[in-house]
N, C-alpha and C positions, 0 to 999 in steps of 0.2 A: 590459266593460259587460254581455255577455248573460249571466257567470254571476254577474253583482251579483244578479238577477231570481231566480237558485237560490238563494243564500247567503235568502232570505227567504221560502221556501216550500217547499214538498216534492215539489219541480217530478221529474218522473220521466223525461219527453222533453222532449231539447234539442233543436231543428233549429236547425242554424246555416249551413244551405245556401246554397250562392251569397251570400256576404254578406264576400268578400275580407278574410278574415281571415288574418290570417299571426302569430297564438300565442294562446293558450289563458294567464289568469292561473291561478298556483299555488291546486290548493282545500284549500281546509280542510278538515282532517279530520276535523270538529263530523261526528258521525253524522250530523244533520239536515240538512249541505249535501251529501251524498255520496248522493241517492237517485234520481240519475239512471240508467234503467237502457238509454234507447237515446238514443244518440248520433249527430248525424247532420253528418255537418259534408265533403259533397263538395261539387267543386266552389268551393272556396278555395285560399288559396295556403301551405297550413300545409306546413311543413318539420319535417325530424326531430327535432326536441328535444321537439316537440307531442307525441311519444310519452310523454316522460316525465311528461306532465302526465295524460294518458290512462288511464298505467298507475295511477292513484292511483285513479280512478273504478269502485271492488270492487265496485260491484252492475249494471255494465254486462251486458244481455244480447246488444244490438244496439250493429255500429258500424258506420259507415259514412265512409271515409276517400279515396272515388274521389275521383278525376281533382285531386289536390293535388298541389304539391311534393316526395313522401318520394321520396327514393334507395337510404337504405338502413337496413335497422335492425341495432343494437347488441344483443351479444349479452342485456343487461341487459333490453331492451326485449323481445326475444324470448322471452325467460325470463320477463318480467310479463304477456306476451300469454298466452302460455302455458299460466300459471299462471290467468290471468282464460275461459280457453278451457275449461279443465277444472274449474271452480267454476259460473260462470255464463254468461260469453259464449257468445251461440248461434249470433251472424253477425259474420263481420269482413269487410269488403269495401275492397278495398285497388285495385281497378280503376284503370288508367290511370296509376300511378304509378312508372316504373322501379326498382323496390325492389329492391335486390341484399341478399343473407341473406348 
């Protein structure tokens, strides 16, 4: 439901904080729903797949992923951060989350 709200504007910041979410729907890859560039989503109970949904969002600069559910990330996922680290991400913030690489 909160990226129904993206799919219809050119929404740039998501907060999705404290708001017990556990996944993210797949986005589309319409240039015009993909212009999100800070992400905010601590403080829910999103687990590791939420990665892959994550890693689709290219014009991310800011993310924010404290105090959720991840354990651990895939190499795949690693590789999209990555790559989103050396494009455009400027913060990833992974706090509180036992994440083994």
């Amino acid at each position: 439901m909160v990226l129904s709200v993206c799919q219809r504007c050119r929404l740039r910041v998501l907060n999705g904080t404290r708001n017990h979410l556990t996944s993210l729907p797949p986005l589309n890859n319409n240039s015009e729903q993909n212009n999100v560039k800070e992400l905010y989503l601590s403080e829910n109970d999103l687990e590791n797949d939420v990665l892959d949904v994550i890693a689709e969002y290219s014009h991310l600069r800011i993310l924010h992923l404290a105090y959720n559910e991840l354990t651990e990330l895939y190499d795949r996922q690693v590789t999209r951060l990555l790559e989103l680290c050396t494009s455009n991400l400027l913060t990833l913030l992974l706090v509180e989350n036992c994440v083994v690489f």
